[in-house]
C-alpha positions as CSV (number, residue, x, y, z in Angstrom):
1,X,-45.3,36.2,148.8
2,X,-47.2,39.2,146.7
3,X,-45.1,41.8,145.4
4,X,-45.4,45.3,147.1
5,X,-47.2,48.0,144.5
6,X,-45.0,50.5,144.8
7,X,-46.5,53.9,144.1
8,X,-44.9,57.0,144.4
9,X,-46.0,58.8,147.6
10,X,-45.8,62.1,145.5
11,X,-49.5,62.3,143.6
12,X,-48.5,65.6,141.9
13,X,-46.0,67.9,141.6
14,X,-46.1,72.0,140.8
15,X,-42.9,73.3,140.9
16,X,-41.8,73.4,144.8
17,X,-45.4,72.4,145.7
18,X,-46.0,68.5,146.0
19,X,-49.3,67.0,146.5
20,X,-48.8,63.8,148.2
21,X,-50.9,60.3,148.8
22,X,-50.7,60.6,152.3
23,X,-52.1,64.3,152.6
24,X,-54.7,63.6,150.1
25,X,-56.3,60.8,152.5
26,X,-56.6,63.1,155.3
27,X,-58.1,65.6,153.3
28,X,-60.2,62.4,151.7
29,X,-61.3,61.4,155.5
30,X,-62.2,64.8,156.3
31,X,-64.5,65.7,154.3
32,X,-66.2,62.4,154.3
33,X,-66.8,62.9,158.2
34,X,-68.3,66.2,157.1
35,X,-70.7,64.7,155.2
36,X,-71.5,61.9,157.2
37,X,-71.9,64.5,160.6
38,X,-74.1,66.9,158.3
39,X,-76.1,63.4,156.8
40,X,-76.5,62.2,160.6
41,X,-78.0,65.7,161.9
42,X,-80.2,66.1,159.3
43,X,-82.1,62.3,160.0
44,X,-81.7,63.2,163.4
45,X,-83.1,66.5,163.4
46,X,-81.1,67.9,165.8
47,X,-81.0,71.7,163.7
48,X,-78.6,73.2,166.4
49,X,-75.8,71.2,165.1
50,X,-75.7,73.0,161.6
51,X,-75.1,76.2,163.2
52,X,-71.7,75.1,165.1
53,X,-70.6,72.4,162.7
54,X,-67.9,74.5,160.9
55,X,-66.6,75.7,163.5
56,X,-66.8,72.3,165.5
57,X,-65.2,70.8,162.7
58,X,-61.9,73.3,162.7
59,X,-61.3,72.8,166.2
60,X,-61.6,68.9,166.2
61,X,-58.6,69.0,163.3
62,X,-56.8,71.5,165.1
63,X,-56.8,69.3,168.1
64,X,-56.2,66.2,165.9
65,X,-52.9,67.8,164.7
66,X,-51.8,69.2,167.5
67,X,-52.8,66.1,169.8
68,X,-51.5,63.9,167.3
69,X,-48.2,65.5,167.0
70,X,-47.2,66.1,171.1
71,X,-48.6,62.4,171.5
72,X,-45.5,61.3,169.5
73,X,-43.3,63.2,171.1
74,X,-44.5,62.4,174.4
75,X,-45.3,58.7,174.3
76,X,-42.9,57.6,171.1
77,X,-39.3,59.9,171.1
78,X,-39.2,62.2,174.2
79,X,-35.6,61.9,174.8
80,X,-35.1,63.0,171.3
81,X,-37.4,65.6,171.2
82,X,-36.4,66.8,174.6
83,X,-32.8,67.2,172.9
84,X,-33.9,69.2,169.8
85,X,-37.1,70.8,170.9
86,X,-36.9,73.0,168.1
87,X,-38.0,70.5,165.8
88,X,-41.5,69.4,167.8
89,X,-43.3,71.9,165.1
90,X,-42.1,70.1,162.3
91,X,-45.1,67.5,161.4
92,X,-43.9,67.8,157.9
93,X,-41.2,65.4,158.7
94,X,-43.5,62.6,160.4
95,X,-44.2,61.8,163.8
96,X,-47.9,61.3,164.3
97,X,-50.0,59.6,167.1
98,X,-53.2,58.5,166.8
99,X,-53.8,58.0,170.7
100,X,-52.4,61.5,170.9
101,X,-54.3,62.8,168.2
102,X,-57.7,61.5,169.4
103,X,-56.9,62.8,173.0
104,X,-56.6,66.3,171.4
105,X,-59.8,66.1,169.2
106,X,-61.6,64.7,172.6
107,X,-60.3,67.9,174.3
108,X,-60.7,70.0,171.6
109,X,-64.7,69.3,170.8
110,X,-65.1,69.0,174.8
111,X,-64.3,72.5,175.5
112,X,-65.9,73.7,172.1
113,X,-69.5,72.0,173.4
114,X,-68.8,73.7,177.0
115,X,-68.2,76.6,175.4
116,X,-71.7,77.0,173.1
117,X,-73.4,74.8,175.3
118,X,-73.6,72.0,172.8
119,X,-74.1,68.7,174.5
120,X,-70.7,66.9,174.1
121,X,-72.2,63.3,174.4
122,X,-74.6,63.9,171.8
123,X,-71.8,65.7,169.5
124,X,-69.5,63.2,170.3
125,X,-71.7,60.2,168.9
126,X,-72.4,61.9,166.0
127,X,-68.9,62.1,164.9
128,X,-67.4,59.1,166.7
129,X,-68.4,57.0,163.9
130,X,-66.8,58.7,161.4
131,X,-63.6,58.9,162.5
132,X,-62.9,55.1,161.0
133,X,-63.8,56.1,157.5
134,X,-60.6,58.5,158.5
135,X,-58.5,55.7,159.4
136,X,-59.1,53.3,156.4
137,X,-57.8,55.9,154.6
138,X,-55.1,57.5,156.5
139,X,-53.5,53.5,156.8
140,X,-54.0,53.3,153.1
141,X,-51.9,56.5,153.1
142,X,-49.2,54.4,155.2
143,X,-49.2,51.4,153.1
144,X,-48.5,53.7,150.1
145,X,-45.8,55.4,151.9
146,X,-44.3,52.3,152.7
147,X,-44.2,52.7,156.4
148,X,-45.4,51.2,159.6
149,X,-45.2,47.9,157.9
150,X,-45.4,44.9,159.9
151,X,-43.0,42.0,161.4
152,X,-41.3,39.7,159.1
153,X,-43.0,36.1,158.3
154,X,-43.8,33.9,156.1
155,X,-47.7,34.2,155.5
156,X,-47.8,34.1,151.4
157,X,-49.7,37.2,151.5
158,X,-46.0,39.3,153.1
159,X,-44.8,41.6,151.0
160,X,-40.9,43.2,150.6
161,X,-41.2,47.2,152.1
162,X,-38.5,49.1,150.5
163,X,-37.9,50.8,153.9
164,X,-38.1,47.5,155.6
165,X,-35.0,45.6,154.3
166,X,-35.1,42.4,151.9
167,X,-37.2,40.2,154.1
168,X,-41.2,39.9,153.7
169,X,-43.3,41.5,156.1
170,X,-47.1,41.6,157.3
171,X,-48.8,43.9,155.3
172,X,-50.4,45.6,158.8
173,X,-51.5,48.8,157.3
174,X,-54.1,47.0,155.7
175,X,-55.1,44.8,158.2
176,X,-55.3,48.1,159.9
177,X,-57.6,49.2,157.1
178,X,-59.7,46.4,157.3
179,X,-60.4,46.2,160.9
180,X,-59.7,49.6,162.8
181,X,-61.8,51.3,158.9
182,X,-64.0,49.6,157.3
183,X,-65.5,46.4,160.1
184,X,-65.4,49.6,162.6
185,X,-67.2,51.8,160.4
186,X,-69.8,48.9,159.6
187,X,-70.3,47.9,163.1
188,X,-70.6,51.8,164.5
189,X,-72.7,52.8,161.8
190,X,-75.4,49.9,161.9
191,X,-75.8,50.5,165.3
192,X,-75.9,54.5,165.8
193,X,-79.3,54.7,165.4
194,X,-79.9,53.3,169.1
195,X,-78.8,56.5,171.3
196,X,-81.0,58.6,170.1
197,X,-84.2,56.3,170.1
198,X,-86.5,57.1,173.1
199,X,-86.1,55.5,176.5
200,X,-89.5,53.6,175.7
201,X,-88.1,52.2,172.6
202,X,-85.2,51.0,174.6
203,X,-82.5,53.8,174.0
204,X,-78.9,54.1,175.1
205,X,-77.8,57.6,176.6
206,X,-75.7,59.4,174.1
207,X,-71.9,58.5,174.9
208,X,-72.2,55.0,174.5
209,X,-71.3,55.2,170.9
210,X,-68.0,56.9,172.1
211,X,-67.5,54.1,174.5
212,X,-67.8,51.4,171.8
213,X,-65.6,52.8,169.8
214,X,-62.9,53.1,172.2
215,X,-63.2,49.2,173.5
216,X,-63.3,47.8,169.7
217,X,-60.8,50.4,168.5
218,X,-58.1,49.5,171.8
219,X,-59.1,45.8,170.9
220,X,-58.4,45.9,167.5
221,X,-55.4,47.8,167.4
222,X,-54.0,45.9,170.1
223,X,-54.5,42.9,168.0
224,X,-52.8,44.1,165.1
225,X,-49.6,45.5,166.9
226,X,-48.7,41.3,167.4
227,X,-48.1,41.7,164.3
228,X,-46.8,45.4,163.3
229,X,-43.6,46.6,163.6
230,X,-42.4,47.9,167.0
231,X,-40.7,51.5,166.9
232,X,-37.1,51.3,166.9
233,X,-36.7,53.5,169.9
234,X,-38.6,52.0,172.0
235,X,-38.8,48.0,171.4
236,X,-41.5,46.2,172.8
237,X,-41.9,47.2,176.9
238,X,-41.3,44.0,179.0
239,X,-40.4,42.1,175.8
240,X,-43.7,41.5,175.5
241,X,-46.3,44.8,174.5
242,X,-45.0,47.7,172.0
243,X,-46.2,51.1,173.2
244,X,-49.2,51.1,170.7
245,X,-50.3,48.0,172.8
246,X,-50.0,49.9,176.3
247,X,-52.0,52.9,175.0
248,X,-54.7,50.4,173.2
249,X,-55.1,48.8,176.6
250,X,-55.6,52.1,178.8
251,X,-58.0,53.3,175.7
252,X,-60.2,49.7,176.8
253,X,-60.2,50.4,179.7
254,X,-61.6,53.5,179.4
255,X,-64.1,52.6,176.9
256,X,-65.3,50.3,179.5
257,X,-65.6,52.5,182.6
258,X,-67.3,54.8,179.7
259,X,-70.1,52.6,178.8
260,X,-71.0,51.5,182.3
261,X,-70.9,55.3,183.1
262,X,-73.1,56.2,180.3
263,X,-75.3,53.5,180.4
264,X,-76.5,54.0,184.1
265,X,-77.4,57.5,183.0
266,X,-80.6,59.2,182.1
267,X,-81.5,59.1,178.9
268,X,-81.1,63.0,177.5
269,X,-83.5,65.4,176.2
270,X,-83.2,65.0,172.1
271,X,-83.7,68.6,171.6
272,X,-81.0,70.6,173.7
């Protein structure tokens, strides 16, 4: 068994204002995704995307937050949020969902691109593979916080949560990390060169990169939750799949009907 490094989730502290761990990744993933959008237009050439990618970029973390937050309340605690609705705003006191989240940056960034006539697939490749240089560090921000830990075994990796009683748990944040962060990243980023080759040079439309990322992410994650904590609330459905699990399989799904969708289309115009 290793012995959890407990760290305290508070980074600094000014008077009533706290900078914490968990903030600071978000802010950390961010502004790596920035760079990594403005790094891709630039080899890409694609000059229209520096003019909206400010403004892109505020409503895809609006949506994010506001996705993120109703997702929880909808998929993970709606009888208790349906009983104190006044506390739905309060995403200081945790309650985020990724599904939920992504579903609001998806809807966000689609009616941004309708809006300014940006292409959306095109958009959407370019900053689908950043979003797992977000997650490595947002589940490092978890496994700091000490939460969404994972069942209890007896791998000698487990660790002792301090919110997760005396017995040794999986460490699933970072097996989170490793697989939904960094092996994404690696895989989306060594192939997002393909979409926007010519059809000659055997191209995929753009939106296949959004389509891998949803079948590897739903695979990965639904890997993981075998092994991750279920919410209290809710249990595993059937006795068998956590909620995470449900979601991660409808996000397949969709990744798959995505790809075959995108890849019977025509391959787009590179400067639109």
């Amino acid at each position: 068994m290793l012995e959890y490094p407990s760290i305290n989730p508070v980074l600094l502290s000014l008077g009533p204002l706290q900078v914490r761990w968990y903030g600071l990744m978000y802010v950390i993933g961010f502004t790596a995704a920035y760079l990594l959008v403005m790094h891709q237009a630039k080899k890409f050439r694609w000059d229209r995307m520096f003019l909206h990618v400010d403004n892109l970029n505020l409503a895809l973390i609006l949506g994010v937050v506001l996705g993120g937050r109703l997702g929880y309340v909808l998929f993970y605690n709606p009888a208790y949020y349906w009983a104190h609705p006044t506390e739905i705003p309060a995403i200081w006191t945790g309650g985020m969902s990724f599904h939920g989240g992504f579903l609001g940056a998806f809807l966000a960034g689609f009616l941004y691109c309708r809006r300014t006539g940006l292409d959306f697939w095109k958009a959407a490749d370019l900053y689908i593979v950043t979003v797992p240089v977000g997650l490595f560090f947002g589940r490092l921000g978890n496994f700091i916080n000490g939460e969404l830990y994972g069942r209890i075994t007896n791998a000698p990796w487990a660790m002792i949560f301090p919110q997760g009683g005396p017995l040794p748990r999986h460490p699933s944040q970072l097996y989170e990390a490793l697989l939904e962060g960094l092996i994404l990243f690696l895989i989306l980023w060594t192939t997002k060169a393909k979409p926007w080759q010519p059809a000659r040079s055997s191209g995929w439309p753009h939106g296949v990169m959004l389509a891998l990322f949803l079948g590897l992410y739903g695979c990965f994650r639904f890997l993981v939750e075998f092994v991750r904590e279920p919410d209290p609330q809710i249990g595993l459905i059937g006795s068998i799949f956590s909620m995470g699990q449900v979601l991660c399989l409808l996000m397949l799904c969709a990744g798959i009907l995505l790809w075959l969708g995108r890849k019977t289309a025509t391959v787009e115009q590179f400067n639109r």
